[in-house]
C-alpha positions as CSV (number, residue, x, y, z in Angstrom):
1,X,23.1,-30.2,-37.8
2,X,26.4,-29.8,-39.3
3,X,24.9,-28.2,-43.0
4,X,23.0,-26.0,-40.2
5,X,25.8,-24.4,-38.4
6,X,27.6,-24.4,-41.4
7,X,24.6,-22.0,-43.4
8,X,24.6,-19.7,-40.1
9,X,27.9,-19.3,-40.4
10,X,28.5,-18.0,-43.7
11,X,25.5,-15.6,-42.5
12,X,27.0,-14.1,-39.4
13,X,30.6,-15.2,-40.4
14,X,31.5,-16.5,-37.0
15,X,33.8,-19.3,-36.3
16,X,31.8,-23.1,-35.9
17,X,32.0,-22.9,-31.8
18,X,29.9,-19.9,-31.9
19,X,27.6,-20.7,-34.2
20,X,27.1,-23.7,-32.7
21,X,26.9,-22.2,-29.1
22,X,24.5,-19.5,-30.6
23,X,22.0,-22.4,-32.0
24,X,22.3,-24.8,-28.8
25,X,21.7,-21.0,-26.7
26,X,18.4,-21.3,-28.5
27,X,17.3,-24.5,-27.9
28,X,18.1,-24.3,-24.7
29,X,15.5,-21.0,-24.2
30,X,13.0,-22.7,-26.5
31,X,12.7,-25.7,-24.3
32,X,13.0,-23.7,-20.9
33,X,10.2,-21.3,-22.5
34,X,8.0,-24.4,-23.2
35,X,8.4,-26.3,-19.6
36,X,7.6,-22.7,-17.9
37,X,4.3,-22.8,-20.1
38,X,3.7,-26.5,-19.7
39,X,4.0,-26.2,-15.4
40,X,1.8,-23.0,-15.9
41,X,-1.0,-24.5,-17.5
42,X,-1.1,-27.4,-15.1
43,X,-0.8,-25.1,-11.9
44,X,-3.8,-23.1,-13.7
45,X,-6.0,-26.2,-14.3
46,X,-5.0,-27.5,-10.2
47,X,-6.1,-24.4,-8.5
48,X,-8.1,-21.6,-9.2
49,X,-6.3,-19.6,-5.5
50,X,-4.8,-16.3,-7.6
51,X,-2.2,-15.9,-4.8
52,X,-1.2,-19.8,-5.3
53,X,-1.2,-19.5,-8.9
54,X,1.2,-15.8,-8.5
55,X,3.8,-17.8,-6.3
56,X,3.7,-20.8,-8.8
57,X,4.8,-18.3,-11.7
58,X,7.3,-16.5,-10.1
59,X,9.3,-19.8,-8.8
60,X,8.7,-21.2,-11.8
61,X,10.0,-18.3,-13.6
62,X,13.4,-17.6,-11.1
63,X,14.0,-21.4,-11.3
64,X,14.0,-21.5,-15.0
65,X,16.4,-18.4,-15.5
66,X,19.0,-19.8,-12.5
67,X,19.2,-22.2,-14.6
68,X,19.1,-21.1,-18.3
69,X,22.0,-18.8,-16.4
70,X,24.0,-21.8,-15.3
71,X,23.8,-23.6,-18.7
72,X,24.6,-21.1,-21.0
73,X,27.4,-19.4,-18.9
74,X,29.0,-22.6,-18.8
75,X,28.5,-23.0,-22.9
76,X,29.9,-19.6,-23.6
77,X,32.5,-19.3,-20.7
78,X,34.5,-21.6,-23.1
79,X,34.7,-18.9,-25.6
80,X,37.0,-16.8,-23.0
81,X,40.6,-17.2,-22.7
82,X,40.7,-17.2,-18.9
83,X,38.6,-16.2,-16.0
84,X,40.2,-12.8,-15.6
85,X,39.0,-11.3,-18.8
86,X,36.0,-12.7,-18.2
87,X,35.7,-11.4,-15.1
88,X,37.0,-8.1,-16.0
89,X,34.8,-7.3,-18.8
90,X,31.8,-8.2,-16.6
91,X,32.8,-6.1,-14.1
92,X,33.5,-2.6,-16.5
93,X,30.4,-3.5,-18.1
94,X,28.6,-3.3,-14.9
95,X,30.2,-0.6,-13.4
96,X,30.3,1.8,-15.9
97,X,26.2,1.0,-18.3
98,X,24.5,-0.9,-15.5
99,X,24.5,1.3,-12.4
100,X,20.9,1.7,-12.2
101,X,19.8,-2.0,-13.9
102,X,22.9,-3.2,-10.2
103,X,20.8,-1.2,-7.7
104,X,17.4,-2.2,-9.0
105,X,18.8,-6.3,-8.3
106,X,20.3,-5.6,-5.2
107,X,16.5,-3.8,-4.3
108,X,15.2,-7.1,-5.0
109,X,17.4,-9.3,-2.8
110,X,16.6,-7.1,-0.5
111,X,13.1,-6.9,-0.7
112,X,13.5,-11.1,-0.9
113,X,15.6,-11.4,2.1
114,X,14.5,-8.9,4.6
115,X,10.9,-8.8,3.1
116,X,9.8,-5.4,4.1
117,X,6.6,-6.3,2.1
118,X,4.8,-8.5,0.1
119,X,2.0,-9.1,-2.3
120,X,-0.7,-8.3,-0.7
121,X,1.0,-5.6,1.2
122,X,-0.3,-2.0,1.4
123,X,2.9,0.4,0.9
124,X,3.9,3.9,0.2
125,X,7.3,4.4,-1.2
126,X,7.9,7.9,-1.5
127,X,4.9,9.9,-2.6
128,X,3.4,6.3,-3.8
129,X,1.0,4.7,-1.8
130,X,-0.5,1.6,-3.1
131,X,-1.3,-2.6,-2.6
132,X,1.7,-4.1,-4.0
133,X,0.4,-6.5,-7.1
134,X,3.6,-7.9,-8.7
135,X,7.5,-8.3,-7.4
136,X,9.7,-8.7,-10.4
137,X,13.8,-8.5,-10.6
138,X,14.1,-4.9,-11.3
139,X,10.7,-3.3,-10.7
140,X,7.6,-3.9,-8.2
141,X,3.8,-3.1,-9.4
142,X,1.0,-1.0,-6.8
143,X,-2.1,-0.4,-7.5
144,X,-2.5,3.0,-6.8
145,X,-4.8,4.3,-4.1
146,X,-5.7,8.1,-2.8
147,X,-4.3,10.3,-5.0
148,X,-7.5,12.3,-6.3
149,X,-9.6,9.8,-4.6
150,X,-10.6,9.9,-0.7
151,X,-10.1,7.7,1.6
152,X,-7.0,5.7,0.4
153,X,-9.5,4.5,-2.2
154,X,-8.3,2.8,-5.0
155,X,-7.8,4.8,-8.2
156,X,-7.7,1.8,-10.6
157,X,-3.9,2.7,-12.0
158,X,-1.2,0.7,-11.8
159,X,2.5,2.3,-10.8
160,X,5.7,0.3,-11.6
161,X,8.7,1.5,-9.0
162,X,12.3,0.5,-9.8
163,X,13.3,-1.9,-6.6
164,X,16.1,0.9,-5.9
165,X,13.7,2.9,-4.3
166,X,13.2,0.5,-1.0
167,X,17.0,1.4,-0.3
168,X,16.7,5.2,-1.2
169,X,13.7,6.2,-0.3
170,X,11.3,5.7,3.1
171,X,9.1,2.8,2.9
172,X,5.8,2.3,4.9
173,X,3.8,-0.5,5.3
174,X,0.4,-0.3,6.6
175,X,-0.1,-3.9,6.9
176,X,3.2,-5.4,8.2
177,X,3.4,-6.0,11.7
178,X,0.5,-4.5,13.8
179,X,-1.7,-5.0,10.4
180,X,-3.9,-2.0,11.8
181,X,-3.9,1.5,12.1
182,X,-5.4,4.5,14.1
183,X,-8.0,5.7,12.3
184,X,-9.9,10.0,13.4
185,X,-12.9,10.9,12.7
186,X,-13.9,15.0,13.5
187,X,-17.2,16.0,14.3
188,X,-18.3,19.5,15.2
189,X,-21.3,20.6,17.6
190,X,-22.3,24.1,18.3
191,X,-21.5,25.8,21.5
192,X,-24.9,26.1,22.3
193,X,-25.1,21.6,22.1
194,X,-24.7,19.6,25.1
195,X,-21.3,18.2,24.7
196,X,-21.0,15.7,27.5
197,X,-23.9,13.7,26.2
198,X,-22.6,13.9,22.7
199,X,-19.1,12.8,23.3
200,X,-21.1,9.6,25.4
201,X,-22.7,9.0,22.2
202,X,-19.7,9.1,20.4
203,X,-18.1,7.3,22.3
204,X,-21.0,3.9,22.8
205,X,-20.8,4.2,18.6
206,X,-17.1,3.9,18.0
207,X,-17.1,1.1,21.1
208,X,-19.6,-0.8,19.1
209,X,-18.0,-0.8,15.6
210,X,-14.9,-2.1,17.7
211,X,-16.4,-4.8,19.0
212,X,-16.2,-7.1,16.1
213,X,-12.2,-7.1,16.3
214,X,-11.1,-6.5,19.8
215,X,-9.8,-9.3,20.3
216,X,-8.4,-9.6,17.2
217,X,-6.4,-6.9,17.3
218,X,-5.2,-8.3,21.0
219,X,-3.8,-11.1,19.6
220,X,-1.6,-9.3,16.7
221,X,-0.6,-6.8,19.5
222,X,1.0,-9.7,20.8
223,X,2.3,-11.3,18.0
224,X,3.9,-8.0,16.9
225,X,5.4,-7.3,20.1
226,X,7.6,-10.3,19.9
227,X,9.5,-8.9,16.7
228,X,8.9,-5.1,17.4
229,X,8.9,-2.6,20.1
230,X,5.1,-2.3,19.5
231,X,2.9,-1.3,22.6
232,X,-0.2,0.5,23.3
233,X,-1.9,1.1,26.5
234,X,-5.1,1.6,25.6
235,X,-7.0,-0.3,22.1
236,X,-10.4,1.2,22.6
237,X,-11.8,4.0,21.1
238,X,-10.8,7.2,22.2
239,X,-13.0,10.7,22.6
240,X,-11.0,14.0,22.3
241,X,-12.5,17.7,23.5
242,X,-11.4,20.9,21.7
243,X,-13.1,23.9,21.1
244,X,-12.7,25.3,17.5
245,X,-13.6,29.1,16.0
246,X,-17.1,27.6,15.0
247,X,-17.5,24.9,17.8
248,X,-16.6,22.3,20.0
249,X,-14.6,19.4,18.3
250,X,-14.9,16.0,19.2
251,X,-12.4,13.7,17.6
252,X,-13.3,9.7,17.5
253,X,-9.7,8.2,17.4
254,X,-10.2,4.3,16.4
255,X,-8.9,1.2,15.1
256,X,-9.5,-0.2,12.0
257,X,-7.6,-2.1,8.9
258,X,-5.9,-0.2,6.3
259,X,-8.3,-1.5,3.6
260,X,-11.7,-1.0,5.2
261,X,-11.5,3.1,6.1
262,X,-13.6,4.3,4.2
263,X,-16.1,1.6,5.0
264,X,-15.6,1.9,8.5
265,X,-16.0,6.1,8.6
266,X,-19.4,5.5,6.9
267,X,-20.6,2.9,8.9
268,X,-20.0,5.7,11.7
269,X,-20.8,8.3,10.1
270,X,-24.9,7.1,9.7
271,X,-24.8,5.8,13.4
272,X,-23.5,9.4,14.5
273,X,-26.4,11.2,12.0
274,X,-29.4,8.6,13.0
275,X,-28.2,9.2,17.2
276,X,-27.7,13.1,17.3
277,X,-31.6,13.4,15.0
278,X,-33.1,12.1,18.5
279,X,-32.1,15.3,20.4
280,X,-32.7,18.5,20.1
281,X,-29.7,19.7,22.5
282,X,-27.4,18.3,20.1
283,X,-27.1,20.3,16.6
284,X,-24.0,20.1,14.4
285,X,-21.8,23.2,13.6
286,X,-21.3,24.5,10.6
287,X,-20.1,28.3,9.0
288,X,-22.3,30.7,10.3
289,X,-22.8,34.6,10.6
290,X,-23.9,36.1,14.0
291,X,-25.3,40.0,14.7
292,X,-25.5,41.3,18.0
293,X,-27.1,44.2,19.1
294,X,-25.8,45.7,22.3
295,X,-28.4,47.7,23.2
296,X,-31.0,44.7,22.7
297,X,-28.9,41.5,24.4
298,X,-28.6,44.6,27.4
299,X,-32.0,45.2,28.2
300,X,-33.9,41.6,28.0
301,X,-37.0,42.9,29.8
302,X,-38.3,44.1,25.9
303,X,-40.5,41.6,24.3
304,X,-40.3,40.5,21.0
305,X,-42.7,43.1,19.4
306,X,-40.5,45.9,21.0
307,X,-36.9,44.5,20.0
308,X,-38.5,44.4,16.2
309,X,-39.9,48.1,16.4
310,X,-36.1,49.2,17.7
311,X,-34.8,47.5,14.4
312,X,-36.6,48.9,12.7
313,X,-35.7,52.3,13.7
């Protein structure tokens, strides 16, 4: 060992008590680095849960660096003279080159301690919106979703955010709490439909699709309501009348869970387009252009022969 420190001292021409604290430095990461992969590998062959084997490498991994920290600041704290200059270099370094690398940290003790979300989680920080994947010390991964796709779809890319951003910037979680949201779904008739019998159409659909969760959503209605001023008076579907340029509107408001909207608006969607191709008072509405002929829509007692030789004179 001693011919060792000796030949990396003549390379780096440090004194012996660094050069020996540099090579015990690296043992100590090369035998940290190989009980990290050894508790890997047996977690992996243990369980095939991918949210078990996640938490089991992250501990594993903070566990190992606290202390890998804790070892080697204790090896080269020696080299200081006292604990002020320590202490004070740390400090200028920190405020002056590692601003950004400081907020990121204290993100993630936040986001550790007050867990405003998790894995799992569906989130939009900022213009992001995403299912968080990954929670490291300085950054968090989402898997994109909308963006050019409908339907807070997923897009398939993957967006690393600094942990900063939870303190900066407004975060929403769409599955944190209530772990449902309110869900509208617009359908137009024409003015000429009969729109009492298609909003009680509408309305039998969207009570149906709710059915299956009711009282599930009941019970976290409760459950959120003892950690947040969360209360609705009404969970059923709703049926809303208004009366646009090309029709009457009839807006199915709903609840449903963040990741199943788009499956939910299609599963209403064909229910709605098999129930209205029964009746022939109910039509859609659509963009249409509409001439009217005073003379004509005055005098209905012409047939149909007469109102076409007027036209055509």
């Amino acid at each position: 060992m001693e011919k060792i420190i000796y030949f990396i001292q003549n390379i780096f021409k440090e004194k012996p008590d660094i050069t020996g604290n540099f090579i015990i430095s690296i043992i100590v990461i090369f035998l940290l680095s190989i009980i990290h992969f050894v508790i890997i590998k047996i977690v992996w062959r243990k369980t095939e849960d991918v949210h078990k084997r996640y938490y089991w490498r992250k501990i594993t991994t903070y566990v190992l660096i606290g202390i890998g920290i804790f070892i080697l600041g204790r090896l080269w704290f020696k080299g200081f003279q006292s604990i002020a200059t320590y202490l004070g270099l740390l400090s200028a370094g920190i405020a002056i080159a590692l601003k950004d690398v400081l907020t990121n940290f204290a993100g993630w003790i936040f986001i550790l301690s007050r867990q405003p979300f998790k894995v799992g989680d569906r989130i939009q920080v900022g213009e992001h919106a995403g299912d968080v994947i990954d929670i490291r010390i300085f950054q968090f991964t989402l898997l994109e979703i909308g963006n050019w796709v409908a339907s807070d779809q997923s897009t398939g890319r993957m967006i690393n955010i600094p942990n900063g951003r939870v303190i900066t910037d407004v975060l929403a979680n769409y599955s944190k709490g209530f772990r449902y949201i309110w869900n509208e779904l617009p359908v137009i008739i024409t003015f000429e439909s009969d729109w009492k019998k298609a909003k009680n159409i509408l309305l039998k659909i969207a009570n149906r699709h709710a059915e299956k969760f009711s009282k599930s959503v009941e019970k976290k209605i409760k459950e959120a309501s003892q950690k947040y001023l969360i209360f609705y008076s009404k969970l059923t579907p709703i049926i809303y009348t208004n009366v646009q340029n090309n029709g009457v509107l009839l807006t199915i408001r709903y609840l449903c869970q963040p990741k199943q909207r788009r499956e939910s608006e299609q599963a209403i969607w064909e229910d709605i387009l098999q129930e209205f191709a029964k009746y022939n008072d109910i039509d859609f509405a659509y963009p249409t252009q509409r001439f009217y002929n005073n003379y004509l829509e005055k005098n209905k007692k012409y047939n149909k022969s007469q109102k076409n030789e007027i036209l055509e004179k």
